[in-house]
C-alpha positions in Angstrom: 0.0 0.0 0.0 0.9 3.2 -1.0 1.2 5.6 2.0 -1.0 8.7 1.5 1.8 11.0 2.7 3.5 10.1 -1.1 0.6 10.1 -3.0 0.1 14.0 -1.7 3.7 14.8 -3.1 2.5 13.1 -6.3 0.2 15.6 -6.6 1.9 18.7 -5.7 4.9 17.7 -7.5 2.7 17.1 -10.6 1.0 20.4 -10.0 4.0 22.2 -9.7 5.5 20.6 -12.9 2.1 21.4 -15.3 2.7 25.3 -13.8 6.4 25.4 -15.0 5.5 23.8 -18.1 2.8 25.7 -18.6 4.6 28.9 -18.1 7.1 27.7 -20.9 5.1 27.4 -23.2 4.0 30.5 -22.3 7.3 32.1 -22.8 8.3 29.7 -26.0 5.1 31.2 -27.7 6.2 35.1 -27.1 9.9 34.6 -28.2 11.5 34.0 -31.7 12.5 35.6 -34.8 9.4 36.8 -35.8 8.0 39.5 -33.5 4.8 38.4 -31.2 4.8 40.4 -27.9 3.1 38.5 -24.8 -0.1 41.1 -24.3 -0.9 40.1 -28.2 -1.2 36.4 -26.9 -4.1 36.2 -26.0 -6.2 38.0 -28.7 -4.5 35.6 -30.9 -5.6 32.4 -29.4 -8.9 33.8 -29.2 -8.9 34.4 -33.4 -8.5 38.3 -32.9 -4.9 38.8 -34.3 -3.4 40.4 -37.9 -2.9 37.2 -40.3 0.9 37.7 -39.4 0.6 36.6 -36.0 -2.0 33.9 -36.3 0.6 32.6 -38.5 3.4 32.8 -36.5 1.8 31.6 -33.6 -0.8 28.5 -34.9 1.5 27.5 -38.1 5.2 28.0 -36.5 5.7 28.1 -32.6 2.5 26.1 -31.2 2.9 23.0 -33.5 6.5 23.0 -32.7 5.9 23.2 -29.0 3.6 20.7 -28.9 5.4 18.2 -30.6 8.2 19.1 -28.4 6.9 18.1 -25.4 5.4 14.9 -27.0 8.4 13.5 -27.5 10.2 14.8 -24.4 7.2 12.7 -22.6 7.1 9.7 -24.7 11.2 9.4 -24.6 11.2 10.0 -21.2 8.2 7.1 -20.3 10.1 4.8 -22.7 13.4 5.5 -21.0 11.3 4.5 -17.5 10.1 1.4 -18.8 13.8 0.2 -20.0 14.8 0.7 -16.8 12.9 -1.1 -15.1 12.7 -4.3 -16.6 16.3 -4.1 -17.5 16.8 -3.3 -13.4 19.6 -0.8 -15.0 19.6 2.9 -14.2 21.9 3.5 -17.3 18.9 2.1 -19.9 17.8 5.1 -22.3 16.4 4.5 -25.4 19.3 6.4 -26.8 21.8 4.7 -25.0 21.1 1.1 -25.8 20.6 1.9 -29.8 16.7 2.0 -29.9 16.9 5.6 -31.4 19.9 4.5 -33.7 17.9 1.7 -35.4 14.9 3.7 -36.0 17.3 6.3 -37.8 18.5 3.5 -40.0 15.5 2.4 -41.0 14.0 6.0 -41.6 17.6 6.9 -43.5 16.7 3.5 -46.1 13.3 4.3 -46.2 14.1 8.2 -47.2 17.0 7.2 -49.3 15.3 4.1 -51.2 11.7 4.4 -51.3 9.0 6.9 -52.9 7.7 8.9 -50.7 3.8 9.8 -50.6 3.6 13.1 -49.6 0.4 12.6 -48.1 1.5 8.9 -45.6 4.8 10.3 -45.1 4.0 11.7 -41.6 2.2 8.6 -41.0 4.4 6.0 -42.0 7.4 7.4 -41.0 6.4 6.1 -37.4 5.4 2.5 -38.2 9.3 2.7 -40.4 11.0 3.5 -37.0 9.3 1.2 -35.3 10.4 -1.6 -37.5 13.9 -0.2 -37.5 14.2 -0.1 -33.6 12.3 -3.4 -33.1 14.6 -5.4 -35.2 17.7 -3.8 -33.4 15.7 -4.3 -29.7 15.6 -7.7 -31.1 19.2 -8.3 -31.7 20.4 -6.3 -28.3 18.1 -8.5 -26.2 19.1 -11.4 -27.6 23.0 -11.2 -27.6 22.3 -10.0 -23.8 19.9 -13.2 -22.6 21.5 -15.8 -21.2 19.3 -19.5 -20.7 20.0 -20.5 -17.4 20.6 -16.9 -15.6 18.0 -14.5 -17.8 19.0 -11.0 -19.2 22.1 -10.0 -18.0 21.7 -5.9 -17.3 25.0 -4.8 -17.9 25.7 -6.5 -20.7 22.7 -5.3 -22.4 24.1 -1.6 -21.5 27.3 -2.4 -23.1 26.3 -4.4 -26.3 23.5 -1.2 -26.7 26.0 1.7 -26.5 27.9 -0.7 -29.0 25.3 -1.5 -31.3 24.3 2.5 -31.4 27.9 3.3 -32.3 27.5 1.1 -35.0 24.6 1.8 -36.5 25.0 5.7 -36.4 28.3 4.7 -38.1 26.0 2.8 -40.6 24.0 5.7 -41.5 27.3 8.3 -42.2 28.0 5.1 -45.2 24.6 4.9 -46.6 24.5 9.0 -47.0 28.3 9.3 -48.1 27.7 8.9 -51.4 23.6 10.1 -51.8 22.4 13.6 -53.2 22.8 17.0 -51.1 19.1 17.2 -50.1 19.2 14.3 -49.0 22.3 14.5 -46.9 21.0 17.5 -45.4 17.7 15.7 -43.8 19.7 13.0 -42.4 22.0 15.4 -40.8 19.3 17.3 -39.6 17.6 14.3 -37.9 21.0 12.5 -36.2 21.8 15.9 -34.5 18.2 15.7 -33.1 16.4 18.8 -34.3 12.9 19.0 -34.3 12.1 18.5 -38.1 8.3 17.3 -37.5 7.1 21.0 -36.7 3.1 21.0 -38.2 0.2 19.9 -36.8 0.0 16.5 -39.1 3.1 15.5 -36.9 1.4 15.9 -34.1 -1.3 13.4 -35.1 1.1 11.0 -35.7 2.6 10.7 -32.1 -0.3 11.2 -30.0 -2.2 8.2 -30.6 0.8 6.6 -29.6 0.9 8.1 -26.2 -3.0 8.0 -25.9 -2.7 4.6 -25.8 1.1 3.1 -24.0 0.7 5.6 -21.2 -2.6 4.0 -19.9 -1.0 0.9 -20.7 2.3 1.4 -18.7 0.2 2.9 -15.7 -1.9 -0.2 -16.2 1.6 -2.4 -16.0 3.1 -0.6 -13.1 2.6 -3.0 -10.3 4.2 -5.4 -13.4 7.5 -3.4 -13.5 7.4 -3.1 -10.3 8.1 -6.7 -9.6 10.3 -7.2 -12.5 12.7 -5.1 -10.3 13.0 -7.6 -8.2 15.6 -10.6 -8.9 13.9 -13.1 -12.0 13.7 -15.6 -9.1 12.0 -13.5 -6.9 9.4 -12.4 -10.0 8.6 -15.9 -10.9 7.8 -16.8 -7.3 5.2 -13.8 -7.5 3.5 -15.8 -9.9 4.7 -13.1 -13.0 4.9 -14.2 -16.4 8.7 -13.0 -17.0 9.2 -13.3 -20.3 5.8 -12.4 -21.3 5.2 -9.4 -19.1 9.1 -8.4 -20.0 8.1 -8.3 -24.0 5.2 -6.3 -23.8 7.1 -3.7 -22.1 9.8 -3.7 -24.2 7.6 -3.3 -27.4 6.0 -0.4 -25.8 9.2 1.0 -24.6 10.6 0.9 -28.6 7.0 2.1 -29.6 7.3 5.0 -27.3 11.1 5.9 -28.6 10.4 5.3 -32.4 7.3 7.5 -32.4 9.1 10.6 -30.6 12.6 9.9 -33.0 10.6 9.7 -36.1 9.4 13.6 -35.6 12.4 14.8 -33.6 15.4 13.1 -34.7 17.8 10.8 -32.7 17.6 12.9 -29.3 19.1 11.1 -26.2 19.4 11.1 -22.4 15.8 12.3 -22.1 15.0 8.8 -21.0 17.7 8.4 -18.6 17.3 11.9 -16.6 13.8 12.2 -16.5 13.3 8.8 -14.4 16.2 9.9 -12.1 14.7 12.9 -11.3 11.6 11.5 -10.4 12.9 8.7 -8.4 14.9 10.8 -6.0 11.3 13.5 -5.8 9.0 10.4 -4.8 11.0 7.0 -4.7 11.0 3.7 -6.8 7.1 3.0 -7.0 6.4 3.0 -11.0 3.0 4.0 -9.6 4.2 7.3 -8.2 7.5 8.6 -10.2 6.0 7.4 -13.9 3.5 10.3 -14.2 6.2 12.8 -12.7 9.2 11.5 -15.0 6.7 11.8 -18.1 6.1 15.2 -17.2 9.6 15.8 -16.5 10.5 14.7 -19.4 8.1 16.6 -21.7 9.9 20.1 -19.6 13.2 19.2 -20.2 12.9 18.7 -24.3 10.4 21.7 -24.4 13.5 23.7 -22.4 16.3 22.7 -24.0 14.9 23.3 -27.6 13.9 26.8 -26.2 17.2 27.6 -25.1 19.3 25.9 -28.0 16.6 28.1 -30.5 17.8 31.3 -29.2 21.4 30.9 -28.0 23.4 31.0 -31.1 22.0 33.4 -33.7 20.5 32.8 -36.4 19.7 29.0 -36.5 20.6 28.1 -33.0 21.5 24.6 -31.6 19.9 21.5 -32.3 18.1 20.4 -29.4 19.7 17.4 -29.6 22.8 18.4 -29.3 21.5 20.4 -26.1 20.3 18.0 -24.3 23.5 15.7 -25.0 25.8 18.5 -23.6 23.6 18.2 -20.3 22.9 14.3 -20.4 26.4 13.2 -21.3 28.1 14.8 -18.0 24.7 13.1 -16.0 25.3 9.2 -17.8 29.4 9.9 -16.6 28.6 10.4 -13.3 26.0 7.9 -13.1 28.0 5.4 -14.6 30.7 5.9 -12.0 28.4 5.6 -9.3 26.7 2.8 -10.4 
């Protein structure tokens, strides 16, 4: 049983969380290139703004920032459910190559197949799904063992390795392909948010609509998958079973944010953290937190890399690597 002291700091923290990401958005929709001061907010939501600013605000900023926190939410949920039935505090999506094989297969699928204009946003999903699937697949397997189960930290190591590899993979296949081309690809492994109109945001949401119930549904599951596999299967659990129907949701979760933002990672190793050490190890208390966590700190760091370096800014990729990559070290050190 829960105790209803932490289920009250649930609640404020969560509270406190949808304020600061509320006033983010907040700021992210009054600042940018194009000129849209904060007292003409509101008159523009409401439909009474020049054509200028409607357009800056419903066709540029608030599509982006959406989507933004989408994937910050569903990266950081996926990252929570690799850790825990992994029982490895290093597992990230991006870490253990997830985000790497859904860029290879979006890279073949941009690079070899015709491309419907009216599916691409659509499809582009279901691609990186395949893509991080089949590389889920081969991580997982060179990582179980038959008579002692899924060995963490080898799965750690034989991800970072497999990741190296296939972004390696992806520098061949675009080596020798056309400029446009090469400049998509670019754009997507140094995570920037590419998917920026409202189609995009269609194509993530049902995702989330449906694996976040699911994983809240599942929490007692992961819970007990924490413990030792012996200790699991005297529960009664279904180990392998329970364990695969996280896992696909995990890479369903990471291949639906990467498809729209690019390969962004560390967002599914920090967020958890964080939540763990506000309201401890319960999946049913720190999920909700680290999803919301999650959705601030993509939503901040592609605020901040947008208007740090004039005129294109920093990938936010590439922004949240130069905070993540310090947190995995120390981490890894500790751990």
């Amino acid at each position: 049983m829960i105790q209803p002291s932490l289920i009250k700091k649930q609640r404020l923290i969560m509270c406190a969380l949808l304020i600061l990401i509320t006033i983010t958005i907040v700021i992210g929709m009054g600042i940018g290139y194009s000129n849209l001061s904060y007292d003409r907010l509101i008159p523009t939501l409401l439909g009474q703004g020049t054509f200028k600013e409607e357009f800056v605000l419903f066709s540029i900023r608030l599509p982006q920032i959406i989507i933004t926190l989408l994937a910050g939410m569903a990266l950081a949920l996926s990252g929570s459910i690799l850790q825990g039935i992994t029982r490895n505090d290093l597992a990230d999506p991006g870490i253990l190559g997830i985000n790497s094989g859904a860029g290879v297969a979006i890279t073949l699928y941009f690079l070899f197949f015709s491309i419907n204009a009216d599916s691409f946003v659509f499809v582009l999903p279901a691609v990186a799904f395949i893509g991080a699937l089949i590389t889920v697949g081969i991580i997982y397997g060179f990582s179980y063992r038959k008579h002692t189960g899924l060995q963490p930290t080898r799965l750690v190591l034989i991800g970072v390795g497999c990741s190296m590899g296939l972004s390696g993979l992806m520098v061949v296949l675009i080596s020798s392909t056309e400029r446009i081309k090469v400049d998509f690809i670019a754009k997507w492994l140094s995570g920037n948010i590419w998917g920026d109109d409202w189609p995009f945001i269609l194509a993530i949401l049902p995702w989330l609509l449906i694996l976040i119930p699911f994983t809240l549904y599942k929490a007692n599951s992961l819970n007990i998958l924490g413990l030792s596999e012996s200790t699991a299967i005297g529960l009664g659990i279904s180990l392998e079973r329970e364990r695969i129907q996280l896992l696909l949701a995990a890479v369903a979760l990471a291949a639906s944010a990467v498809s729209v933002t690019g390969g962004i990672a560390f967002i599914g190793l920090m967020a958890p953290h964080i939540a763990k050490a506000l309201v401890g190890v319960r999946n049913q208390l720190f999920i909700p937190i680290a999803i919301l966590i999650g959705g601030w700190l993509l939503l901040f760091a592609s605020m901040i890399g947008n208007h740090i370096v004039e005129p294109h800014g920093i990938p936010v990729g590439i922004m949240v690597a130069l905070i993540g990559a310090p947190y995995f070290m120390y981490l890894l050190l500790k751990k």
